[in-house]
C-alpha positions as CSV (number, residue, x, y, z in Angstrom):
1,X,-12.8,-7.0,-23.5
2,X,-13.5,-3.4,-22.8
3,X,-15.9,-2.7,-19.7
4,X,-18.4,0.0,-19.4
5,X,-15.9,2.7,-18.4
6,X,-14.0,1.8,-21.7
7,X,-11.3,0.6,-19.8
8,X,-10.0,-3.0,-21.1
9,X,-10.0,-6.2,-18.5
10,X,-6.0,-7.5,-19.5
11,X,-5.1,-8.4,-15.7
12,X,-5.0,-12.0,-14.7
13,X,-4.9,-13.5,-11.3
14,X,-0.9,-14.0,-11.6
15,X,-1.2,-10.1,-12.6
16,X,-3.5,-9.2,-9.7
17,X,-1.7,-11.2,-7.3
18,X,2.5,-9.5,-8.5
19,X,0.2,-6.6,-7.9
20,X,-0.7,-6.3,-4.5
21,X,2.7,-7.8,-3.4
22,X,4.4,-5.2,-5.5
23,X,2.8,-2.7,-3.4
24,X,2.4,-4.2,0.3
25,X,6.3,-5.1,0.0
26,X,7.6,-1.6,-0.9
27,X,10.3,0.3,1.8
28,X,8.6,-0.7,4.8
29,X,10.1,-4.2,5.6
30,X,14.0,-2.6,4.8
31,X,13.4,-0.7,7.7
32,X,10.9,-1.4,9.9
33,X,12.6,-4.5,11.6
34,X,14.5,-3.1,13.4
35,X,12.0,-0.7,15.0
36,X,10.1,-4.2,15.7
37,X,13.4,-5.4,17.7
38,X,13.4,-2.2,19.4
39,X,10.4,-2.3,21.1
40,X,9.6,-5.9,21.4
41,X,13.5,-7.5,21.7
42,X,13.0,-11.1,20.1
43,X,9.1,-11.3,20.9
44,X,9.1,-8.8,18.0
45,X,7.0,-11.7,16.2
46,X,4.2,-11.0,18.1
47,X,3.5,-7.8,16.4
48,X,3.7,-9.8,12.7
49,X,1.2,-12.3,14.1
50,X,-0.8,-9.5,15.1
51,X,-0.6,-7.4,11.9
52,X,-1.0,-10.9,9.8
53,X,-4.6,-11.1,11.9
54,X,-6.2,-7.9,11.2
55,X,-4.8,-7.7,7.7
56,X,-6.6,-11.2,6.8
57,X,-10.0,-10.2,8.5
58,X,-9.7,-6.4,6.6
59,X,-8.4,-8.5,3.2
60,X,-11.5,-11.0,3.6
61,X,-13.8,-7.8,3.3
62,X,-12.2,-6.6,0.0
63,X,-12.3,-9.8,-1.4
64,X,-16.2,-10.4,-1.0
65,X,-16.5,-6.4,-2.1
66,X,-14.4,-7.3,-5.0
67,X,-16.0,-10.0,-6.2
68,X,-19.3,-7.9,-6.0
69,X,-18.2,-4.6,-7.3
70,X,-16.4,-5.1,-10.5
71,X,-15.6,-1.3,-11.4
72,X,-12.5,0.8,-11.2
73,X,-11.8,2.2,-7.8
74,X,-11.1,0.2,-5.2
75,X,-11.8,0.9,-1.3
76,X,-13.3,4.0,-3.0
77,X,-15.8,2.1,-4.8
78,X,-16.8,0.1,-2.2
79,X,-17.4,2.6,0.3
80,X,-18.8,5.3,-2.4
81,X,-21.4,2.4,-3.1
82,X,-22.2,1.9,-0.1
83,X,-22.4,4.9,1.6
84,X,-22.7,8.1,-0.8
85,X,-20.5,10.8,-2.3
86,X,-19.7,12.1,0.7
87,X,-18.0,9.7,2.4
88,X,-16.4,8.2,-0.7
89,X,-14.7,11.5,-0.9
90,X,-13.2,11.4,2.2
91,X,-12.2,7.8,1.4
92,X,-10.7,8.9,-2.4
93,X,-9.0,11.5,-0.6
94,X,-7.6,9.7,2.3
95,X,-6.1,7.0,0.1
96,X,-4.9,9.4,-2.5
97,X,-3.3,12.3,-0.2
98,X,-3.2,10.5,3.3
99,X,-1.4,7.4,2.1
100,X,-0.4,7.8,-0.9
101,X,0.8,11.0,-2.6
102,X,2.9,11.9,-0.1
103,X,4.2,8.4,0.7
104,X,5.1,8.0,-3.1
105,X,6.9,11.6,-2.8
106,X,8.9,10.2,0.2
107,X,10.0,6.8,-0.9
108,X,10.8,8.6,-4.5
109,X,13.2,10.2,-1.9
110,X,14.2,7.2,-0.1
111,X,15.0,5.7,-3.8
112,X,17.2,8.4,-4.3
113,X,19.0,8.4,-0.9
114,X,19.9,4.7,-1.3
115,X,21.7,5.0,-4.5
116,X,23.3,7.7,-2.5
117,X,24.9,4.7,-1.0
118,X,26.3,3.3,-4.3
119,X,26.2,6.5,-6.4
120,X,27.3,9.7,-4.5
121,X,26.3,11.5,-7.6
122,X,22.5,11.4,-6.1
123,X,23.3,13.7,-2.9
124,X,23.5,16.3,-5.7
125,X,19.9,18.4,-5.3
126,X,20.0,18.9,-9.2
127,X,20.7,15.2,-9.9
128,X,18.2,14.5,-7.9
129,X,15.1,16.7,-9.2
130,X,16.7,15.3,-12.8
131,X,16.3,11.5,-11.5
132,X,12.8,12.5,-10.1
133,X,11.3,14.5,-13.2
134,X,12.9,11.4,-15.6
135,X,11.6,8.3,-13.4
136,X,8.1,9.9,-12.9
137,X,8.3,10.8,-16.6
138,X,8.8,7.2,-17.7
139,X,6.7,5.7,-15.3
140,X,3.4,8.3,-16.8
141,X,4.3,7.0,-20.6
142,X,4.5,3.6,-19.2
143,X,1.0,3.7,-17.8
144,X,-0.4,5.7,-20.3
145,X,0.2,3.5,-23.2
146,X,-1.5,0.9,-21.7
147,X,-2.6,-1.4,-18.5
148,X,-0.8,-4.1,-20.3
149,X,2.4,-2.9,-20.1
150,X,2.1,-1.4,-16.1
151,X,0.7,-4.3,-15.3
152,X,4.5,-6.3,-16.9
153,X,6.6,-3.8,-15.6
154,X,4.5,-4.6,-11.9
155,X,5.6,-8.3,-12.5
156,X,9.3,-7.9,-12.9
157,X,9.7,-5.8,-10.6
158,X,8.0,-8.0,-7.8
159,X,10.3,-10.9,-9.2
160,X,13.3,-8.1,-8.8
161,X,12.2,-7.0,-5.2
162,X,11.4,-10.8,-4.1
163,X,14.8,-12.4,-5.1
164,X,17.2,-10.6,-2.4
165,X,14.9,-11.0,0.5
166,X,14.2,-14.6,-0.4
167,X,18.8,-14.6,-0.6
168,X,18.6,-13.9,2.5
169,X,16.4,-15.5,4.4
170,X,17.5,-18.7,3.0
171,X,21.2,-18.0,3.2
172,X,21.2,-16.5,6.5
173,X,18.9,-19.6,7.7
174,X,21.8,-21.6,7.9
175,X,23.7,-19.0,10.3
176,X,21.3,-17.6,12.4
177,X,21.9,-18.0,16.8
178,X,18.8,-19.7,18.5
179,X,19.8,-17.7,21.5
180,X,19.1,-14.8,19.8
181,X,15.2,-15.5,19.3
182,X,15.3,-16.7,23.4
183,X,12.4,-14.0,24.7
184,X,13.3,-12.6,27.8
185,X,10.1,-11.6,28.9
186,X,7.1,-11.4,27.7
187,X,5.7,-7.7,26.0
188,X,2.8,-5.8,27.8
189,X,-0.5,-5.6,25.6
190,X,0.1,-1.8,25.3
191,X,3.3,-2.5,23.8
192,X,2.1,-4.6,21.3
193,X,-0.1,-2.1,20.1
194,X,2.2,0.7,19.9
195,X,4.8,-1.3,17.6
196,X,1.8,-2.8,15.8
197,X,0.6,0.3,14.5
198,X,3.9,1.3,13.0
199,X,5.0,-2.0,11.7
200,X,1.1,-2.0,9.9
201,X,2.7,0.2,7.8
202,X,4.8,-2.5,6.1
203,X,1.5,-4.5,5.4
204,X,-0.8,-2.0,3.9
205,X,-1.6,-0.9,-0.1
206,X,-3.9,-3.6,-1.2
207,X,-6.4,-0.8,-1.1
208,X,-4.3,0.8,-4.1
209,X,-3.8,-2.3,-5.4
210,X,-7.4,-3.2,-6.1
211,X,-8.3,0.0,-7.9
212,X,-7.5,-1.8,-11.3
213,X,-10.9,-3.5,-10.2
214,X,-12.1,-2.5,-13.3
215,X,-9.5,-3.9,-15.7
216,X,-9.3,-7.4,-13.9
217,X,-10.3,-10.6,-15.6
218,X,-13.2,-12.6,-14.2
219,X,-12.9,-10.8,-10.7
220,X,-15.5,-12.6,-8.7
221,X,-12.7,-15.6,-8.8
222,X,-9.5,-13.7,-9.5
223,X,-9.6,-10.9,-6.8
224,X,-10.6,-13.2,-4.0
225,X,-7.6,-15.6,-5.1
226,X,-5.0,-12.9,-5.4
227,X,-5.6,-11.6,-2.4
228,X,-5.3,-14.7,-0.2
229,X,-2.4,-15.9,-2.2
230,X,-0.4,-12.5,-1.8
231,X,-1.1,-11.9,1.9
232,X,-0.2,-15.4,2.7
233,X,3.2,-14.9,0.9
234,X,3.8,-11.6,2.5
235,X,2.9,-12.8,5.4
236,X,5.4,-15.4,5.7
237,X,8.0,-13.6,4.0
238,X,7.9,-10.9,6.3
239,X,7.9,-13.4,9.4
240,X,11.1,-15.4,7.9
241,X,12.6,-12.0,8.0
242,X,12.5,-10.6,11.2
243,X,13.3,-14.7,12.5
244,X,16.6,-14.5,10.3
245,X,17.5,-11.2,10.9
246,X,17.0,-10.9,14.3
247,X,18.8,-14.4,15.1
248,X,21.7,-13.2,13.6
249,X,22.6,-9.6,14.8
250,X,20.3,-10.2,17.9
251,X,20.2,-7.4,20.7
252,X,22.0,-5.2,19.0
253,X,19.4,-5.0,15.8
254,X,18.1,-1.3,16.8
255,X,21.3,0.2,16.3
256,X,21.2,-0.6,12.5
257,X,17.7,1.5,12.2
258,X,19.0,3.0,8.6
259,X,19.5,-0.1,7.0
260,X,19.0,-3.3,9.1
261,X,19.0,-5.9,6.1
262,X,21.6,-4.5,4.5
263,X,23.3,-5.1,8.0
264,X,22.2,-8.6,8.0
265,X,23.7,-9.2,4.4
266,X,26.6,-7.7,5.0
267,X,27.5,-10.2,7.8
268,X,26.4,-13.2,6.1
269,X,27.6,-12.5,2.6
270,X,30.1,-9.9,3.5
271,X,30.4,-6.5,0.9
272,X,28.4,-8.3,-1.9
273,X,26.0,-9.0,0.5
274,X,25.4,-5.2,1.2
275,X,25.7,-4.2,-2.3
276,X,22.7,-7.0,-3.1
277,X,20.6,-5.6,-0.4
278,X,21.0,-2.0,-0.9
279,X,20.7,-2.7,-4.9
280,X,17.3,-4.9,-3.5
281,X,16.3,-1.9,-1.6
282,X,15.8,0.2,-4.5
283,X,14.2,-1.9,-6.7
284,X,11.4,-2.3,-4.0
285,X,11.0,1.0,-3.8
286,X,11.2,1.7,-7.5
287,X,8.6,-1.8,-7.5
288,X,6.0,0.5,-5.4
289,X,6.5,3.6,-7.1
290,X,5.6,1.8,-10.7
291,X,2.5,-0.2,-8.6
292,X,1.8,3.3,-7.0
293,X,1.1,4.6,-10.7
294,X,-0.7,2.2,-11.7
295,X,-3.2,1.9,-9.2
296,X,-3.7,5.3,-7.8
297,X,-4.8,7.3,-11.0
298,X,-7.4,4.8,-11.2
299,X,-8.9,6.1,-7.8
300,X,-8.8,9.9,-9.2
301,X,-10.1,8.5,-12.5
302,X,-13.5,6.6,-10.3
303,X,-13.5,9.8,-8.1
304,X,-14.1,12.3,-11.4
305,X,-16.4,10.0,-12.9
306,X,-18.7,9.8,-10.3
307,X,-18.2,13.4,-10.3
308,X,-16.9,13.1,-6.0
309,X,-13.8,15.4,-7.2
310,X,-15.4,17.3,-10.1
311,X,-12.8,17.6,-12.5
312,X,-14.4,16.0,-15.8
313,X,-11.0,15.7,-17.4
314,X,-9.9,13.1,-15.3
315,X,-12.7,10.8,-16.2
316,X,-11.1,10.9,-19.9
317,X,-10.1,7.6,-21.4
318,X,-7.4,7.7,-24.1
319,X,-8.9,6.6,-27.6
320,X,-6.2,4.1,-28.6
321,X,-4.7,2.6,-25.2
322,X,-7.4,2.6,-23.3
323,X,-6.1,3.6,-20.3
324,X,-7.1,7.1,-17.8
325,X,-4.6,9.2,-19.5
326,X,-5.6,12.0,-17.6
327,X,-5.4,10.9,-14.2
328,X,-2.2,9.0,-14.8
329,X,-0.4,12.5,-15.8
330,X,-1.9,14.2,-12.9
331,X,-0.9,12.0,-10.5
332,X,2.6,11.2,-11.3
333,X,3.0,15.3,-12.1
334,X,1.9,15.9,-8.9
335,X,4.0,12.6,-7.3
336,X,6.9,14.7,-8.7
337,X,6.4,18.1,-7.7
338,X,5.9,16.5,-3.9
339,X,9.3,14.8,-4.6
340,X,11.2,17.9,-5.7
341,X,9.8,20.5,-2.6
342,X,8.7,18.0,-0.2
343,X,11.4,17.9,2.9
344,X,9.0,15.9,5.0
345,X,9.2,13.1,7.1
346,X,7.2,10.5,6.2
347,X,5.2,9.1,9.6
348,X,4.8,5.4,9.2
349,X,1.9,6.0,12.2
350,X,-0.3,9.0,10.6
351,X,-0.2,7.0,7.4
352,X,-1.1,3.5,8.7
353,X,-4.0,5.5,10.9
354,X,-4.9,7.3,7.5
355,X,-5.4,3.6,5.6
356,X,-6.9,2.5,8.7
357,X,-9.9,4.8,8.4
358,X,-10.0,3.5,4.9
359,X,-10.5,-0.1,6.1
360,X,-12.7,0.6,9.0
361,X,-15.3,2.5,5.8
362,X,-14.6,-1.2,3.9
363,X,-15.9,-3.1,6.9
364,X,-18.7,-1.4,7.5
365,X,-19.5,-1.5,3.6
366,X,-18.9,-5.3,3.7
367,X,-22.4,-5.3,6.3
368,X,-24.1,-2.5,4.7
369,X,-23.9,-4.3,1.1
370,X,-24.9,-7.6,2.5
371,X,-28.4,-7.3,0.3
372,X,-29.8,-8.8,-2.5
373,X,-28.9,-6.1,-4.8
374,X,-25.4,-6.9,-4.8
375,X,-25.6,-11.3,-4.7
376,X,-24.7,-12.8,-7.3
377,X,-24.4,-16.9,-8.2
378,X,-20.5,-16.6,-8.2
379,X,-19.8,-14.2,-6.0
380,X,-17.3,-14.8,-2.8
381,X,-18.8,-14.2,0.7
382,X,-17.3,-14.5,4.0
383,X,-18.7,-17.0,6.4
384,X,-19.4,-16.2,9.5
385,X,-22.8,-13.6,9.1
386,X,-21.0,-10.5,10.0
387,X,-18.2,-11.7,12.6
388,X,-15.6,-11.0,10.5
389,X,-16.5,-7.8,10.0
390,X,-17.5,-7.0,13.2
391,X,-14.0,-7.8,14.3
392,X,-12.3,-6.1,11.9
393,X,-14.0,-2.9,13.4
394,X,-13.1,-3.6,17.1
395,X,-9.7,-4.5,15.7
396,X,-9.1,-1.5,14.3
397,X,-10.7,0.7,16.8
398,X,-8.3,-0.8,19.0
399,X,-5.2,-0.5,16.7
400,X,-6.6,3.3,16.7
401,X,-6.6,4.2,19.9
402,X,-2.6,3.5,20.7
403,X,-2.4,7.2,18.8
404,X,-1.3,9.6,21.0
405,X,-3.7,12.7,21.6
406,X,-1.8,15.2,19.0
407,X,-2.1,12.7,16.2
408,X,-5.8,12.1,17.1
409,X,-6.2,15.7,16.8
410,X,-4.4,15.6,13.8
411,X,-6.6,13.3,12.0
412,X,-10.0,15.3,13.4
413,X,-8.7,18.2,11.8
414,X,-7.6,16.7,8.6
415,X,-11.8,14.9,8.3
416,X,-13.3,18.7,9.2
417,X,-10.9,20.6,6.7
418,X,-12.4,17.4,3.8
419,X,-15.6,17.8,5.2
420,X,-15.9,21.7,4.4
421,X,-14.9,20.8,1.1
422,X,-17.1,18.5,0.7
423,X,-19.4,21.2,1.4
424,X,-18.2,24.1,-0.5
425,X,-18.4,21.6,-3.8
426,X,-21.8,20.9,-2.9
427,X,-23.2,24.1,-2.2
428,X,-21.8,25.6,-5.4
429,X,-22.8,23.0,-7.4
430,X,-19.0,22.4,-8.6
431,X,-19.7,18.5,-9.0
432,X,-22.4,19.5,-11.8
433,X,-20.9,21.7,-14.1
434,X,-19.2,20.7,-17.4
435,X,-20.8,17.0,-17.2
């Protein structure tokens, strides 16, 4: 069935729901454990628990949006909708350079360095920029020939990236130390906070996930589903995790910052162990690279037909596969250019405040959109009036303010230097020409 964008609705829930796991479970939770145990010792929990909260209330919002607004885009959409051109192209540019282009670049790094582990071959810079043109290569064709086939290539990999950590939470289950989970105090507020907001790195990317809006069967049932579904199995997942891992190394857990699980599988299941868990490791990041390109195009694909970027070309839909062929190219060319020249460091805390933003614009669209216009017999709608959006806000805005001053800065510069190109396209009338 194609939609009115031309686009063609082939995802199912199970599709929707490998999705959204695919890309909330990328590099993050390889690493990120062990920061946890840094700053929280055993209590590190806490932080999940915390993370788990906010990302339900900011999920509950996109699943009553997206069972409302059944086009292509995403958190774009919704806030676009809702609140104009302008701040859907802070949004569409937030998502797409503040969390995503440059996140994609690093872990296409990241992907590279750990085979470094098994392959040496890969410390070579030319090997390298070969690896990088050829995976980003492969994963455009993929996604150009049709939603269909990113969409199968999204479910293998989840089943690839979900196998080794599931190893080893059930194997190491059985030799984990209870005295190692013993909390020996119990964390400041402030602290909380501050480990929160970098371990929310390893929950975030639903927002890309839902930009296939447009190309999902029956959403007003499927996009509510997959999102509870996923989030409840990452959720868990990621809690069984930290329990394991940090009952079996214990205090020592932040001295293994690299690679913590590898760490963890090498003393349960010795050298295969670390083999599985490094060979796990890159298939999760290769899993959110090919989720990445599938969802993200879609975003600069919305943005250009709603003429927010004004760039008609990328509002081009193949003739024969259906897909944004346009935007999928652009994307990925520019996902590997960032790759190649980019020696960056990728800051879990300027990207999770980046998606933050994005949430915070959901929210308030989840009140705003609370109008006639936009009910609809089947659609889902939190309970509640607007509590759950209301604390979603003061959640985040709280979440927020554990940035220090510099990053805070950082960010205010980053909306002005959109905003005066927001007005630049305006006042030239670059967003009319050639449509």
């Amino acid at each position: 069935m194609n939609t009115e964008e031309g686009l063609k609705r082939e995802i199912g829930f199970w599709g929707l729901t490998a999705n959204i796991i695919n890309v909330v479970i990328g590099s993050g939770i390889f690493v990120l454990p062990a920061l946890v145990s840094e700053g929280l010792g055993s209590a590190g929990i806490l932080a999940y628990l915390f993370c788990g909260f906010l990302i339900t209330l900011i999920m509950l919002g996109f699943a009553e949006l997206g069972s409302k607004i059944n086009v292509t885009g995403g958190a774009y959409a919704y806030i676009e909708i809702a609140f104009g051109k302008y701040f859907g192209f802070l949004a569409t540019n937030l998502l797409i350079f503040g969390t995503s282009l440059m996140a994609t670049a690093a872990v296409a790094n990241a992907l590279a360095g750990t085979l470094a582990y098994l392959f040496p071959i890969f410390n070579d810079q030319l090997v390298r920029i070969a690896f990088f043109i050829a995976i980003f290569s492969g994963l455009a064709i993929t996604n150009v020939i049709g939603v269909k086939k990113g969409i199968t290539l999204v479910k293998l990999t989840t089943i690839a990236k979900l196998a080794p950590l599931l190893l080893l939470v059930i194997w190491g289950s059985t030799r984990m130390v209870f005295d190692n989970l013993t909390w020996h105090e119990i964390p400041a507020f402030s602290d909380i906070g501050k480990i929160s907001l970098i371990l929310f790195f390893a929950f975030q990317g639903a927002e890309s996930s839902l930009s296939v809006g447009g190309e999902v069967k029956n959403p007003r049932k499927t996009v509510p589903k997959a999102i509870l579904l996923s989030f409840m199995i990452i959720l868990l997942l990621y809690i069984a995790v930290q329990l394991v891992s940090q009952g079996i190394i214990g205090d020592s857990f932040p001295n293994y910052k690299d690679a913590p699980l590898a760490e963890v599988a090498k003393r349960i299941m010795g050298p295969l162990g670390l083999t599985i868990m490094i060979s796990g490791a890159a298939i999760s990041m290769f899993g959110y690279l090919s989720s990445d390109t599938l969802n993200m195009p879609r975003v600069l694909f919305r943005s250009a037909k709603d003429k927010v970027i004004p760039i008609k070309a990328l509002s081009l839909v193949h003739s024969n596969y259906a897909t944004p062929y346009i935007a999928v190219i652009v994307y990925t060319s520019l996902g590997c250019f960032f790759a190649i020249t980019g020696e960056f460091k990728q800051l879990a805390i300027l990207s999770s405040s980046s998606v933050l933003l994005v949430y915070l614009g959901v929210a308030f669209a989840v009140m705003k959109l609370r109008s006639k216009t936009f009910e609809t017999s089947n659609s889902f709608k939190i309970s509640g009036g607007f509590t759950i959006p209301i604390l979603s806000i003061l959640t985040i805005l709280w979440l927020l303010s554990n940035l220090t001053r510099q990053e805070m800065e950082g960010i205010i510069i980053a909306l002005g230097i959109l905003s005066f190109l927001f007005l630049v396209i305006k006042y030239f009338k670059l967003d009319k020409q050639n449509y």
